[in-house]
N, CA, C and O atoms as a GROMACS GRO file, in nm:
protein
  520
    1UNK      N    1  17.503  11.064 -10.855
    1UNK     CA    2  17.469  11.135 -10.735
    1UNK      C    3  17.352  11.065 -10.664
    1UNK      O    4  17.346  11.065 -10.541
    2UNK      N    5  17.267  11.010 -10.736
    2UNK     CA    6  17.139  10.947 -10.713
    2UNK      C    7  17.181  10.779 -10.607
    2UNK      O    8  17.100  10.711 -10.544
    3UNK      N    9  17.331  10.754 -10.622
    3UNK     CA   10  17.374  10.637 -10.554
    3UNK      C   11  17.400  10.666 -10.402
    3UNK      O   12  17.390  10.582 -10.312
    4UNK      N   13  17.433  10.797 -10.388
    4UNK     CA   14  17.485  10.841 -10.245
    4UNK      C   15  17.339  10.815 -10.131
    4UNK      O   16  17.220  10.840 -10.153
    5UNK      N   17  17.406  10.753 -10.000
    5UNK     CA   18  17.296  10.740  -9.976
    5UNK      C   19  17.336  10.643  -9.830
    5UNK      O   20  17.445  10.590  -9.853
    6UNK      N   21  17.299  10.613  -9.725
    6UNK     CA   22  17.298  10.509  -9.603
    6UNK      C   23  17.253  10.371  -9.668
    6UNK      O   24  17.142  10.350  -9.718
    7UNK      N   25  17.366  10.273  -9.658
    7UNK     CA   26  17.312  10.109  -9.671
    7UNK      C   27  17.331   9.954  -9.590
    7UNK      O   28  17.425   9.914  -9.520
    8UNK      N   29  17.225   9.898  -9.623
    8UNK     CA   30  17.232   9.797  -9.484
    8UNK      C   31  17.318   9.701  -9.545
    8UNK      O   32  17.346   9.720  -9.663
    9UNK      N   33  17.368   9.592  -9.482
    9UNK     CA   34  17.406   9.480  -9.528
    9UNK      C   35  17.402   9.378  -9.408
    9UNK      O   36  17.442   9.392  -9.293
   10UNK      N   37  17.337   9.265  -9.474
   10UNK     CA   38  17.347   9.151  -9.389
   10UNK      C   39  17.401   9.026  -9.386
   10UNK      O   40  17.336   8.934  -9.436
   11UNK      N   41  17.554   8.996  -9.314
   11UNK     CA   42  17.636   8.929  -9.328
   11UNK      C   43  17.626   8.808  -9.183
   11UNK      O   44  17.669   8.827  -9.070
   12UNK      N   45  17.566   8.704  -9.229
   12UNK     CA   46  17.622   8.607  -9.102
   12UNK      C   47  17.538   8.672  -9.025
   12UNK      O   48  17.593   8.709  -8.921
   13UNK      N   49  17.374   8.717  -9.039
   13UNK     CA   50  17.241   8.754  -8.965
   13UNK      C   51  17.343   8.843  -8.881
   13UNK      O   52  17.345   8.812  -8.762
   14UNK      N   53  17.422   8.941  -8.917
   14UNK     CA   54  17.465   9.032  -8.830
   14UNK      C   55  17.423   9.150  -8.975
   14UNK      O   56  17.446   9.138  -9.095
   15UNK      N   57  17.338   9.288  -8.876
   15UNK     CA   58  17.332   9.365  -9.011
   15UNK      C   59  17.442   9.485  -8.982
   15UNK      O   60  17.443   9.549  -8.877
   16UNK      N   61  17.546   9.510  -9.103
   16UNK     CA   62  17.586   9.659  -9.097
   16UNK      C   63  17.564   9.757  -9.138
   16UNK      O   64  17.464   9.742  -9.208
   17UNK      N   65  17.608   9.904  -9.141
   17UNK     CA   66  17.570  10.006  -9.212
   17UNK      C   67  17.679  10.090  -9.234
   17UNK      O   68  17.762  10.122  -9.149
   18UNK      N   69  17.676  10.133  -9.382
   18UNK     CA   70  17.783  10.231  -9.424
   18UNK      C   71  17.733  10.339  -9.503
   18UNK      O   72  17.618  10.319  -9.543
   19UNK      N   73  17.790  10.458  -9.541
   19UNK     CA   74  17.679  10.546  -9.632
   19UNK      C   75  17.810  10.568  -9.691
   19UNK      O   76  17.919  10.578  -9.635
   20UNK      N   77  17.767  10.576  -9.861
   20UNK     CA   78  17.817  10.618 -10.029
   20UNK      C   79  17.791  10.761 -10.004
   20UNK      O   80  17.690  10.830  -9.985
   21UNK      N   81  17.896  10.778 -10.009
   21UNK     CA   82  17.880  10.971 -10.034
   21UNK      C   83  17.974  10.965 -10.203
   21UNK      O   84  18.082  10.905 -10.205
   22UNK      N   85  17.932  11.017 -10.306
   22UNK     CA   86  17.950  11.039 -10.430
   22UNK      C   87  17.978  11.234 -10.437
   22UNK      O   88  17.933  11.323 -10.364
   23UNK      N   89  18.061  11.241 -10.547
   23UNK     CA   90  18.113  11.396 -10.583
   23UNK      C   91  18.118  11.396 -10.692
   23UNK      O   92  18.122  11.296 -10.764
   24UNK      N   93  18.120  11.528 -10.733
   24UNK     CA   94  18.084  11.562 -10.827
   24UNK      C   95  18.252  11.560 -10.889
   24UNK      O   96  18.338  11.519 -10.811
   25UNK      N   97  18.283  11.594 -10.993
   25UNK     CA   98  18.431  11.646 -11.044
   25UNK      C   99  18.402  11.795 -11.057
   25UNK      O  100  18.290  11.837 -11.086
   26UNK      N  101  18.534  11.892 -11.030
   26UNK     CA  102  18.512  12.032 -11.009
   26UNK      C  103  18.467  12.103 -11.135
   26UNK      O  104  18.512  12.054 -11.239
   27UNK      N  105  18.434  12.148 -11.140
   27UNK     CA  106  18.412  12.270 -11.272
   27UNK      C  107  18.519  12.377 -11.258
   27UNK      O  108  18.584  12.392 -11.154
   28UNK      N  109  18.536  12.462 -11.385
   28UNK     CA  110  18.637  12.521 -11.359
   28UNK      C  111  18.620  12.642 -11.271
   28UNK      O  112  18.512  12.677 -11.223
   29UNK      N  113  18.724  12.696 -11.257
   29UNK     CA  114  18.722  12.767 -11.087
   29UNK      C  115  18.710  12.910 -11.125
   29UNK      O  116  18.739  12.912 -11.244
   30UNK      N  117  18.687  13.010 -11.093
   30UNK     CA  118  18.625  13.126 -11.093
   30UNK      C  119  18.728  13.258 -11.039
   30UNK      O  120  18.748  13.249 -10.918
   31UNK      N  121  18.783  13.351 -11.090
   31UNK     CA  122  18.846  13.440 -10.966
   31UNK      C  123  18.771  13.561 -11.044
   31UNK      O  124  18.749  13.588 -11.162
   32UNK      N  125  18.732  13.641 -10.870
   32UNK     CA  126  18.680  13.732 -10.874
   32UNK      C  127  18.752  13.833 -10.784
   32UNK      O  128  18.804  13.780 -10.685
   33UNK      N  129  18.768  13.979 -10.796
   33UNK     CA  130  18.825  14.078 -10.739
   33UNK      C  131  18.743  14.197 -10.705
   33UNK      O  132  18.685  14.266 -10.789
   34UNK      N  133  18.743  14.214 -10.601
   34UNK     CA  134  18.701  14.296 -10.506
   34UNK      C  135  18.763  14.416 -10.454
   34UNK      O  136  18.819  14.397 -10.346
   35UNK      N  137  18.768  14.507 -10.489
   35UNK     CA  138  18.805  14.632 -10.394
   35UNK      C  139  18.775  14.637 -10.278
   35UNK      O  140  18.654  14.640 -10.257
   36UNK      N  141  18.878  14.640 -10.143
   36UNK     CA  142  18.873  14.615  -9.978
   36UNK      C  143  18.839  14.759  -9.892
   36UNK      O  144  18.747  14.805  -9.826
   37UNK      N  145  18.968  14.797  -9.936
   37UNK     CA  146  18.908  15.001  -9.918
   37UNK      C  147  19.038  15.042  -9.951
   37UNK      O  148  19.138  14.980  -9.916
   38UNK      N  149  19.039  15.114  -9.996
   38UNK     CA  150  19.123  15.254 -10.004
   38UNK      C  151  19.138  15.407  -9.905
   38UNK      O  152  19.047  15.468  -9.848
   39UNK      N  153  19.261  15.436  -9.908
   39UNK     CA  154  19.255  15.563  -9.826
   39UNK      C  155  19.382  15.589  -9.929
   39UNK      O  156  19.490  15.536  -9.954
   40UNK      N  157  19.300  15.714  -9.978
   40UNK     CA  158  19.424  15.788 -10.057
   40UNK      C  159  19.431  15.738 -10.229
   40UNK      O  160  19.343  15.737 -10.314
   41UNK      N  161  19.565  15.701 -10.234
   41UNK     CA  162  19.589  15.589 -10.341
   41UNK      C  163  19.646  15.471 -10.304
   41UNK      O  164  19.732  15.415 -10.371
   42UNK      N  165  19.612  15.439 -10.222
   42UNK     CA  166  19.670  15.302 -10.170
   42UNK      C  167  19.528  15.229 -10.149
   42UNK      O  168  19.439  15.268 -10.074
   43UNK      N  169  19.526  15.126 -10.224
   43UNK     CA  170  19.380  15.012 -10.199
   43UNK      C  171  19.417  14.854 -10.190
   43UNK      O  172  19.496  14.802 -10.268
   44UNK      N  173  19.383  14.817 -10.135
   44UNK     CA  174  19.383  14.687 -10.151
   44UNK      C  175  19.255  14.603 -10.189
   44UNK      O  176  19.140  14.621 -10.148
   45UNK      N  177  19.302  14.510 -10.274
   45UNK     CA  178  19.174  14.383 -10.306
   45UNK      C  179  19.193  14.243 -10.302
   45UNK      O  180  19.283  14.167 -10.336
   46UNK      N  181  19.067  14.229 -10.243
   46UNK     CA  182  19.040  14.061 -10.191
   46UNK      C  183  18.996  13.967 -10.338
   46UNK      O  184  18.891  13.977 -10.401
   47UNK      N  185  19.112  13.877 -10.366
   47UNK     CA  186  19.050  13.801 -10.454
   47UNK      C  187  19.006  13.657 -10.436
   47UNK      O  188  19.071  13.586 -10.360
   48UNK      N  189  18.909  13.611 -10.495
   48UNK     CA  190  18.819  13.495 -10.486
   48UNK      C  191  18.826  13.379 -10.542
   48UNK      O  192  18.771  13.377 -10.652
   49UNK      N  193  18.884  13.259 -10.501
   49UNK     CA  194  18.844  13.176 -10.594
   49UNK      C  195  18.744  13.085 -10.545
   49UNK      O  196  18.741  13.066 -10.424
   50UNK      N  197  18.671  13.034 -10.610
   50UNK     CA  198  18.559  12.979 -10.617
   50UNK      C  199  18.526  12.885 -10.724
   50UNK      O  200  18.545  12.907 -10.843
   51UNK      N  201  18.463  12.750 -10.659
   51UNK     CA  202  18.380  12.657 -10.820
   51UNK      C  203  18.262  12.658 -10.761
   51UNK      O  204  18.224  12.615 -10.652
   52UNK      N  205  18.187  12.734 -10.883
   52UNK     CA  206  18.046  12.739 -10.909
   52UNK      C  207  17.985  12.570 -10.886
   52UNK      O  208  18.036  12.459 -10.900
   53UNK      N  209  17.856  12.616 -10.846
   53UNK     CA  210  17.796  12.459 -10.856
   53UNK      C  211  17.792  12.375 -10.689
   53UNK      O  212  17.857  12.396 -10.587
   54UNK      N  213  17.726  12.315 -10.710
   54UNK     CA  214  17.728  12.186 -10.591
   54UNK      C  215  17.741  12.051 -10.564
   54UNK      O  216  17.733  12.000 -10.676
   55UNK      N  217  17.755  11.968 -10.490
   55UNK     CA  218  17.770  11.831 -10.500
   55UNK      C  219  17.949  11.826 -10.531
   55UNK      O  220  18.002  11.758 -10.620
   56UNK      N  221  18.002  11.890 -10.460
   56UNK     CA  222  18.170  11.889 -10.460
   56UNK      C  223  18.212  11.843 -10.373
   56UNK      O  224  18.333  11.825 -10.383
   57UNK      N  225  18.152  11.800 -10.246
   57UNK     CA  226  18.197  11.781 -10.125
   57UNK      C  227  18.317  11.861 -10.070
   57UNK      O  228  18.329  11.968 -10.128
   58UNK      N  229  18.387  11.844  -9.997
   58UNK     CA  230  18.471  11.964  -9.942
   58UNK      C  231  18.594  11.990 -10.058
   58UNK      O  232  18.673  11.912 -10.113
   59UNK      N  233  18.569  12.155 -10.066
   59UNK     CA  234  18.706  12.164 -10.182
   59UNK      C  235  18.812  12.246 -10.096
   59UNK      O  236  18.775  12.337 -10.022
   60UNK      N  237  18.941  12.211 -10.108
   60UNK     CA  238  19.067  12.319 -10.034
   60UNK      C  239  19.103  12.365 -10.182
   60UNK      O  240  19.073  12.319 -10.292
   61UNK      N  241  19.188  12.488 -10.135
   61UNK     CA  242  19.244  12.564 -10.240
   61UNK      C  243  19.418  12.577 -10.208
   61UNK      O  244  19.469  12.529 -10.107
   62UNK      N  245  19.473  12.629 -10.282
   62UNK     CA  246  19.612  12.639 -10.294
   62UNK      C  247  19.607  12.735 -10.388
   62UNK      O  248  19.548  12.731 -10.497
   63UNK      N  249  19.697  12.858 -10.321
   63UNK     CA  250  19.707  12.988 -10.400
   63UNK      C  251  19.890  12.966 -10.384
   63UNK      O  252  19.955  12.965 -10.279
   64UNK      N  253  19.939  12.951 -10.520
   64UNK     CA  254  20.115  12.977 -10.570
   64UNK      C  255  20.107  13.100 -10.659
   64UNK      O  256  20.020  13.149 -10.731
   65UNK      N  257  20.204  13.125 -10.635
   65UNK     CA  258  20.289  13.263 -10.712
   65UNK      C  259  20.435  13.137 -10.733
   65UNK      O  260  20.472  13.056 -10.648
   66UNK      N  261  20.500  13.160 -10.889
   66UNK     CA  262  20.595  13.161 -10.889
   66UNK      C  263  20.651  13.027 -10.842
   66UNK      O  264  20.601  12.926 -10.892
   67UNK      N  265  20.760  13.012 -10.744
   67UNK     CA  266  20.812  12.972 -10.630
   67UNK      C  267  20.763  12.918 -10.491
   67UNK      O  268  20.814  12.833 -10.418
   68UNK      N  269  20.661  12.984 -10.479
   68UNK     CA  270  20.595  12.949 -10.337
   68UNK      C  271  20.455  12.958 -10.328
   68UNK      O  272  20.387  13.046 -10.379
   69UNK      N  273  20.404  12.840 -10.244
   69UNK     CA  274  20.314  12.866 -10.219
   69UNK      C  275  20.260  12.845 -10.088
   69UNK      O  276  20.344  12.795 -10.013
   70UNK      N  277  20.098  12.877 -10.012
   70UNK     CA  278  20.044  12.904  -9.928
   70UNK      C  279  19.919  12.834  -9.939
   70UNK      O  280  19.886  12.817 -10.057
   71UNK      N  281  19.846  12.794  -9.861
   71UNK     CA  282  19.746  12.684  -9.817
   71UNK      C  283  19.666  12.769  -9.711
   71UNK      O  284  19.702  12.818  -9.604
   72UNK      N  285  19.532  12.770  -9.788
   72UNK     CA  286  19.430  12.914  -9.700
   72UNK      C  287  19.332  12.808  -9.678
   72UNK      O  288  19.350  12.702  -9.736
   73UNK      N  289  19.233  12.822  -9.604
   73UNK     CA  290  19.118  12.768  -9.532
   73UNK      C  291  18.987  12.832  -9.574
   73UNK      O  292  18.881  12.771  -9.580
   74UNK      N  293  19.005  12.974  -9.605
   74UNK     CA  294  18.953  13.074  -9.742
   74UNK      C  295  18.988  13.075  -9.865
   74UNK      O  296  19.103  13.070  -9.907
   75UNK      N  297  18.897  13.081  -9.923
   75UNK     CA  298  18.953  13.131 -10.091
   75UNK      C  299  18.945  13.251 -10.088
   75UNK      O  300  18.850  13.313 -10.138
   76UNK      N  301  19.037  13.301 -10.034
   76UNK     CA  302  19.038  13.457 -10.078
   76UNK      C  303  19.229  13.458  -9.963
   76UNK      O  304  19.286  13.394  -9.875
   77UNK      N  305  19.248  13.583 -10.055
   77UNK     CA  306  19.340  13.648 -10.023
   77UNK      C  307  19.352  13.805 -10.044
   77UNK      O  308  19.282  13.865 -10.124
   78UNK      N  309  19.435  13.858  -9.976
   78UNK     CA  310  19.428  14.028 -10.038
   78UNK      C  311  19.567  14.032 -10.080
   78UNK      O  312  19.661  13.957 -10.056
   79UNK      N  313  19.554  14.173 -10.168
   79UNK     CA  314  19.686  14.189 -10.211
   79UNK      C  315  19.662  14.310 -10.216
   79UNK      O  316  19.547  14.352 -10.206
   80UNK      N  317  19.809  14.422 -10.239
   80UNK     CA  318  19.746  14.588 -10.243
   80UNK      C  319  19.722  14.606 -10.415
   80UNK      O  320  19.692  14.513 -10.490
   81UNK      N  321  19.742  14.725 -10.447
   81UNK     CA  322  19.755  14.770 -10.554
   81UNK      C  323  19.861  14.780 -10.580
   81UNK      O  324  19.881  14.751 -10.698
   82UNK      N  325  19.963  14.814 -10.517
   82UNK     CA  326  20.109  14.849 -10.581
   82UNK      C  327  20.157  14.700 -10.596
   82UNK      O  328  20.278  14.703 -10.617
   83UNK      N  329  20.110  14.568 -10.594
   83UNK     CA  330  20.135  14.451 -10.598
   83UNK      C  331  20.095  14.394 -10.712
   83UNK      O  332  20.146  14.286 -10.742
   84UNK      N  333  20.006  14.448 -10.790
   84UNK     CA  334  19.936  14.364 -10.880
   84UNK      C  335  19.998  14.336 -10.976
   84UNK      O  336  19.982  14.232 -11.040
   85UNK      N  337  20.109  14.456 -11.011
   85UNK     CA  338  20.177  14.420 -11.103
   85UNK      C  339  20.297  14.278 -11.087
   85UNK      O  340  20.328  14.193 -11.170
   86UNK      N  341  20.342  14.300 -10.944
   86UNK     CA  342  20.462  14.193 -10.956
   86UNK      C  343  20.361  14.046 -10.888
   86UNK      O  344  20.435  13.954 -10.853
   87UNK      N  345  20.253  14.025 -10.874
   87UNK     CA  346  20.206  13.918 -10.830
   87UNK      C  347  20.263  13.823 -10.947
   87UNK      O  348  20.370  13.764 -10.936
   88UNK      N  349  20.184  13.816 -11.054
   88UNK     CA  350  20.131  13.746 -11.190
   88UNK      C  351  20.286  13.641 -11.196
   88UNK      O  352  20.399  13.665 -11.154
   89UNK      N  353  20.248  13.562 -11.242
   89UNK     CA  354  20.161  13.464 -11.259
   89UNK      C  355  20.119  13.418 -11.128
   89UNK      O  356  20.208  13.394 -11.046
   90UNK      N  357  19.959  13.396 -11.085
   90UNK     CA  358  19.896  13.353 -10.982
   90UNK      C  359  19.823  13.213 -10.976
   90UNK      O  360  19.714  13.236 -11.028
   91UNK      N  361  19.825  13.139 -10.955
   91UNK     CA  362  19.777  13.029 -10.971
   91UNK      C  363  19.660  12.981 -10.886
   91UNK      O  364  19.701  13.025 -10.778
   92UNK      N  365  19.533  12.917 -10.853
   92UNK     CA  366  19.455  12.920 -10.747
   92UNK      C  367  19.435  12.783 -10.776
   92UNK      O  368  19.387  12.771 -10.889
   93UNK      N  369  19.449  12.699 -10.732
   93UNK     CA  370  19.417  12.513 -10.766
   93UNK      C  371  19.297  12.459 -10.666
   93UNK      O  372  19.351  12.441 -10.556
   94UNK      N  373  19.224  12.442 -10.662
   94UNK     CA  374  19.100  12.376 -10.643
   94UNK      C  375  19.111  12.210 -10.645
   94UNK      O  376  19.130  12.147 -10.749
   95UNK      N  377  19.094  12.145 -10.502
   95UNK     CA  378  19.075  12.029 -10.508
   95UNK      C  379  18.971  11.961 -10.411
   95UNK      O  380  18.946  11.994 -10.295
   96UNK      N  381  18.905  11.838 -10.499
   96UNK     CA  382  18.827  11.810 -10.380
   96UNK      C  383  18.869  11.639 -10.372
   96UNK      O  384  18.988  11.613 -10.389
   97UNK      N  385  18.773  11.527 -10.346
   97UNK     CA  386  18.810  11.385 -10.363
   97UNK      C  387  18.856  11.339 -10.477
   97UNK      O  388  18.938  11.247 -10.480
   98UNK      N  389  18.813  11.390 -10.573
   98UNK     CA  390  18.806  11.326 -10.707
   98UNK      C  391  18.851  11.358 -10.801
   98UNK      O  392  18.856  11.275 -10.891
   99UNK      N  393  18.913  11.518 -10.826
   99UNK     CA  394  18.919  11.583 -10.898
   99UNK      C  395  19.025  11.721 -10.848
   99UNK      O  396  19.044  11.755 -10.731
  100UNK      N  397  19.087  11.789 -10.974
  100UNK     CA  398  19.169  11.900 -10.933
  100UNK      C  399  19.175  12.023 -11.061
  100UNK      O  400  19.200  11.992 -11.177
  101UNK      N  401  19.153  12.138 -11.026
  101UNK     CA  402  19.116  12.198 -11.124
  101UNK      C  403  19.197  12.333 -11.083
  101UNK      O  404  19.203  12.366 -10.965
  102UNK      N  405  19.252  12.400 -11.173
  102UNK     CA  406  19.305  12.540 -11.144
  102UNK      C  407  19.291  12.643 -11.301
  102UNK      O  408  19.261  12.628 -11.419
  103UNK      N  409  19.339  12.761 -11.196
  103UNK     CA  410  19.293  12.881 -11.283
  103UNK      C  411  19.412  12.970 -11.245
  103UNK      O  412  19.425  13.023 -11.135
  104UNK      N  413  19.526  12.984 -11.383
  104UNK     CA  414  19.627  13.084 -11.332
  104UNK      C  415  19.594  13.197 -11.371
  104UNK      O  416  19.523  13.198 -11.471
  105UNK      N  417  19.629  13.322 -11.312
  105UNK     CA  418  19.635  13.519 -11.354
  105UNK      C  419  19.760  13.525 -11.450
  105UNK      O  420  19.881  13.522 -11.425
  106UNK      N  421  19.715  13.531 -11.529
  106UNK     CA  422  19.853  13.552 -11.568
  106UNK      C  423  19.925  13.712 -11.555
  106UNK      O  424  20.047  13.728 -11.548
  107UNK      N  425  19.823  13.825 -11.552
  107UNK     CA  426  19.813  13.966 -11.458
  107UNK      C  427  19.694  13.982 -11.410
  107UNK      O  428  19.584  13.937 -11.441
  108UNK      N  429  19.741  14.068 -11.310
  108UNK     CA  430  19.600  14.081 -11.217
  108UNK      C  431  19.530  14.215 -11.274
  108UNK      O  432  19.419  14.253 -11.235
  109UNK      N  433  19.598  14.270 -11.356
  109UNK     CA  434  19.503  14.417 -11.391
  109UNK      C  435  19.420  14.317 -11.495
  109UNK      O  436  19.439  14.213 -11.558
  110UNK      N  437  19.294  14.437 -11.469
  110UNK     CA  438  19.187  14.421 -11.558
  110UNK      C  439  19.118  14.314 -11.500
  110UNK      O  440  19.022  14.286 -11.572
  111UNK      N  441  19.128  14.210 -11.355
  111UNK     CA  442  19.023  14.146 -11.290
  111UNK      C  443  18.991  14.240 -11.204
  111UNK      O  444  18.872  14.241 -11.173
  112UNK      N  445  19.064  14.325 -11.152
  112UNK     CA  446  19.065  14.409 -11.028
  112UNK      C  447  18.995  14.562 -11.082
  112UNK      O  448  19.042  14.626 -11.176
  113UNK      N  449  18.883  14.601 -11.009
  113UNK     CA  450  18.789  14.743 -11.002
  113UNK      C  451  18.912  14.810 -11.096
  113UNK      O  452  19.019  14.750 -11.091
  114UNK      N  453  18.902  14.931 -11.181
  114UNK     CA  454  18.958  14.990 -11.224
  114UNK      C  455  19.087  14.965 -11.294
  114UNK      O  456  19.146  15.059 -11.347
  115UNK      N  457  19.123  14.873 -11.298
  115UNK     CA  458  19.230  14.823 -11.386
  115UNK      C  459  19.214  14.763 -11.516
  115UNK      O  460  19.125  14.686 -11.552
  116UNK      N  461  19.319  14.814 -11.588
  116UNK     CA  462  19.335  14.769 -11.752
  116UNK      C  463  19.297  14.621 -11.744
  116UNK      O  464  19.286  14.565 -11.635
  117UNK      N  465  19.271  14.537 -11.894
  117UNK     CA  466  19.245  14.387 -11.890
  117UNK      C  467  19.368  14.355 -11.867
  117UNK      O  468  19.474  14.417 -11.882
  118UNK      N  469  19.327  14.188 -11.805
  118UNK     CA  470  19.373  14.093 -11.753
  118UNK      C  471  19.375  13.990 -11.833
  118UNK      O  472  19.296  13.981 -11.927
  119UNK      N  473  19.504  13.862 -11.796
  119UNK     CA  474  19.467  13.749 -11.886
  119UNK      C  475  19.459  13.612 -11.744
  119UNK      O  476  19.511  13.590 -11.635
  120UNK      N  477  19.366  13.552 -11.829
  120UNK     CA  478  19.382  13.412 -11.704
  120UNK      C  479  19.415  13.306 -11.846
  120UNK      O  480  19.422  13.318 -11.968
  121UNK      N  481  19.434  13.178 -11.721
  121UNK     CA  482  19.427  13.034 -11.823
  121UNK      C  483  19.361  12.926 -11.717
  121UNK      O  484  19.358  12.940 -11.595
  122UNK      N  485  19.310  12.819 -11.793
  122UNK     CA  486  19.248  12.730 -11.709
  122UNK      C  487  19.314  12.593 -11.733
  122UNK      O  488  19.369  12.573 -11.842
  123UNK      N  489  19.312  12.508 -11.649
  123UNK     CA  490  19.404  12.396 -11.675
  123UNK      C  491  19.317  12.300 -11.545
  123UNK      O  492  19.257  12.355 -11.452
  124UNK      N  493  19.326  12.146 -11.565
  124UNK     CA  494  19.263  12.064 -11.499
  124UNK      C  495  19.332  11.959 -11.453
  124UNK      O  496  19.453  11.979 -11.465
  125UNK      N  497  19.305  11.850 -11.403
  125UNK     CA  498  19.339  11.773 -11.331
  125UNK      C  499  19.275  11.668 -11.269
  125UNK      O  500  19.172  11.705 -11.213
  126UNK      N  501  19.305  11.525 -11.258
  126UNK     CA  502  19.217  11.429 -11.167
  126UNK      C  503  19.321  11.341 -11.082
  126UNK      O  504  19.427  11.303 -11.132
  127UNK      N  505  19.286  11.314 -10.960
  127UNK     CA  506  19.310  11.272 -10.866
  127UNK      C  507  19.296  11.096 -10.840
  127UNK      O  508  19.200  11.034 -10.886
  128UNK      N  509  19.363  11.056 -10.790
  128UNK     CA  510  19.271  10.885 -10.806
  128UNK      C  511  19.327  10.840 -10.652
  128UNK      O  512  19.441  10.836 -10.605
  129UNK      N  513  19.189  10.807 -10.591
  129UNK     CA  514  19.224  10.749 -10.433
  129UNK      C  515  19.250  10.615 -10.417
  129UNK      O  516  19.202  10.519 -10.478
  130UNK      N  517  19.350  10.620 -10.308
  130UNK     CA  518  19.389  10.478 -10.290
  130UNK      C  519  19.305  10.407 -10.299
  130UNK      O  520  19.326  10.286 -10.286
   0.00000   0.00000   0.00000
């Protein structure tokens, strides 16, 4: 990290400049659940994914279920309650330059306010740029 940084170079008494930007590799990724509101018995919750830490440079996420997936600009998504059961398996993948890291639900009860436990798994990944 200590390499990142603006540097000169002088080629043929012409000088240039380029800057080393360095990243970190991700840590593993985090989901957190939130209760949104409720009216009645119907609630919905916003879940989170997130990698702790800094020096990641920009991370996108990719949230799959299953079959399909969706490409958010947020790490978060909502889902209701009457969903939680048929979400699972959820997947949230985390990537930045260097590195790729994910965290599947395998059910969503028991991350979510008031629900029985939950199981996750963590699984990783690296990337290599042209």
């Amino acid at each position: 990290m200590e390499d990142a940084g603006t540097y000169f170079v002088n080629i043929g008494g012409k000088i240039s400049t380029f800057t080393l930007l360095v990243y970190r590799e991700l840590t593993e990724p985090t989901v957190t659940c939130e209760v949104q509101k409720c009216s009645g018995s119907i609630c919905s919750f916003s879940l989170r994914c997130s990698i702790p830490g800094t020096g990641f440079g920009n991370v996108s996420y990719t949230w799959r279920r299953r079959d399909w997936q969706w490409e958010r600009q947020s790490m978060e998504m909502t889902v209701n309650k009457s969903s939680l059961d048929n979400l699972g398996p959820l997947r949230c993948t985390a990537r930045n330059a260097v590195s790729r890291r994910r965290v599947t639900i395998i059910t969503l009860r028991g991350l979510c306010p008031g629900e029985s436990r939950g199981q996750v798994e963590f699984g990783m990944g690296w990337s290599r740029s042209p």
